[in-house]
N, C-alpha and C positions, 0 to 999 in steps of 0.2 A: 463143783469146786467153789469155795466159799469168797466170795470178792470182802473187801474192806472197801467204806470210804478210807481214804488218806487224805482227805480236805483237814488244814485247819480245825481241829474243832470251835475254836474259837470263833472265825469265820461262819461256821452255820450259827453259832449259838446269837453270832448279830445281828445274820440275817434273819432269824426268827423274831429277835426282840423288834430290830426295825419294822416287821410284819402285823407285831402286835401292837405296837406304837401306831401305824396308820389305819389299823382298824378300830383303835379309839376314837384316834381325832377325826376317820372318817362319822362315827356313832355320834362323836360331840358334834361335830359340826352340823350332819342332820338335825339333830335336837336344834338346836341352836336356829339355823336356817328357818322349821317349822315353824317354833315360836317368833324368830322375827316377822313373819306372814302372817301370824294369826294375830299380834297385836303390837307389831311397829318397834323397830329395832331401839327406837329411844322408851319405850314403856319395859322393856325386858332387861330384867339383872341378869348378871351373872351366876348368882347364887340361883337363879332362878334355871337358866341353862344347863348349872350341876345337877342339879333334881332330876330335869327330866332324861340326861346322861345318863345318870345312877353311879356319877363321879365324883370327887372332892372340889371345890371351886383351886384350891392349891395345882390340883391334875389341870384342868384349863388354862390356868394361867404358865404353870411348864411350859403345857403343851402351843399355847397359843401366844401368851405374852397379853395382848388386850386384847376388850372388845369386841374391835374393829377387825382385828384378824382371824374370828370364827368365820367373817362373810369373805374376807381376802386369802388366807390362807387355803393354798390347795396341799393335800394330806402327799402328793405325791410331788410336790415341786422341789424338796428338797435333791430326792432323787435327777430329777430330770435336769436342775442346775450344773450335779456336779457331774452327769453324762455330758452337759455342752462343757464344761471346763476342760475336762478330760479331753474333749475332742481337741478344744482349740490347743491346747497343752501339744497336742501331737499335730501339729502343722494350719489345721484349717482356719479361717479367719472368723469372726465373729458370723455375721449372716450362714455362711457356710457351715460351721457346727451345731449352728439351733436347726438348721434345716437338715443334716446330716440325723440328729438325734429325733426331730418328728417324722423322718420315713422310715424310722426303725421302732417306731413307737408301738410296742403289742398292744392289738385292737382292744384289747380289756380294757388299757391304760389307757386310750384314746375314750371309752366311754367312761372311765370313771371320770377323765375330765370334763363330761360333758353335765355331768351329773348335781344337779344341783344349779348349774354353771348361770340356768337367765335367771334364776332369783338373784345369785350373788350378783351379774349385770346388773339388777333393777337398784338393790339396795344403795351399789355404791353411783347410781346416777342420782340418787335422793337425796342419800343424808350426807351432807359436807363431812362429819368427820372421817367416814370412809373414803368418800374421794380423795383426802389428803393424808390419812396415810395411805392409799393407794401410789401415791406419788412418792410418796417416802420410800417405801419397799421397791418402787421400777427404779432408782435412784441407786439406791444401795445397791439393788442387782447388776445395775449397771459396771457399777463399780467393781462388783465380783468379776465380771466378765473379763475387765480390761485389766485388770492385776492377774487374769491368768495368762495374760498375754506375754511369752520369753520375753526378757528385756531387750530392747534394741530391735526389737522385729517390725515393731507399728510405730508410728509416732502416736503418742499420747494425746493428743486431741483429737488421731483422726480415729484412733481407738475409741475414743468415750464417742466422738460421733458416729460408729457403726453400732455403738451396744445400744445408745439411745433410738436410733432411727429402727431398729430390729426390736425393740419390746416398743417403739410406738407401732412397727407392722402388724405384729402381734394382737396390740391394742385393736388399731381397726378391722384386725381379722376378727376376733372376739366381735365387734360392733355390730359388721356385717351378718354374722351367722345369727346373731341374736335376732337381725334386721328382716332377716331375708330367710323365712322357714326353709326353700328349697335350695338354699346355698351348699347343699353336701355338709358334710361331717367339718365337725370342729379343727379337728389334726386336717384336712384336705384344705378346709379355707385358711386355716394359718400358713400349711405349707406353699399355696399360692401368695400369698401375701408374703411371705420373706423370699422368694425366688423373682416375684413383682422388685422388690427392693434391690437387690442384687442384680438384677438384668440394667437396673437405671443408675446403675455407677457408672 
């Protein structure tokens, strides 16, 4: 007997484009990464990163915005922000839905974050203008966080002080795994690190 999808078609046809989308900017950003290794993120253009792409410098700048966010940008964060919105949207509290969404995290996606992950460490501990938009993006993240907070549910400063304190977790989880070769997996030391923060409220 013959099955139909009855999905949306629309629906597959995004999630496709979405798939195609992050296996560019996954391709751009290796390009991009390599060249900033082999001769120093302030010696390399953009125009220069389109090349070895085999992209338009216009497609990069879409896809990335500047510079600084070929080394910051991860191809899957989109995704994984609005799985913690999502979650907090349906009850859980900030610490609790970033930790909710890295134990459900498929092992693929826990390596693709790994991937690339200590150069992009090394770069933005070098060059100041990465470190500061690094601070600008955890910022604005932030802020995504706690506007998906229902109204009336948190107070508002103690909200912006769970979103902050949970991507500084985050941050030191990242530091440590960089720090510490035998620290276990990326997704393992983060999820220790936000459950670390959550036992100390």
């Amino acid at each position: 007997m013959e099955t139909r999808d009855h999905r949306d078609p629309t629906t597959k046809r995004d999630g496709l484009r979405a798939r195609k989308r992050r296996q560019a900017e996954r391709r751009i950003q290796t390009a991009a990464l390599d060249l900033f290794e082999r001769h120093g993120f302030d010696a390399v253009t953009v125009e220069q990163v389109a090349a070895e792409a085999s992209v338009s410098v216009i497609t990069i700048y879409r896809y990335f915005g500047t510079k600084e966010n070929l080394v910051l940008q991860d191809p899957s964060e989109g995704e994984l922000t609005d799985a913690i919105i999502e979650a907090i949207r349906t009850g859980y509290d900030i610490p609790a839905a970033v930790e909710h969404v890295l134990e459900r995290l498929p092992a693929e996606r826990a390596e693709d974050a790994e991937r690339d992950a200590r150069v992009r460490i090394r770069l933005a501990s070098e060059i100041p203008a990465i470190a500061g938009a690094a601070h600008i993006r955890a910022r604005a993240r932030a802020t995504q966080l706690v506007e998906a907070l229902p109204a009336g549910r948190a107070d508002r400063l103690d909200a912006r002080v769970q979103a902050l304190a949970t991507l500084a977790a985050l941050e030191a989880a990242t530091d440590h795994w960089n720090d510490a070769p035998n620290a276990g997996t990326l997704r393992d030391v983060s999820l220790t690190a936000v459950r670390t923060l959550r036992t100390a409220r």
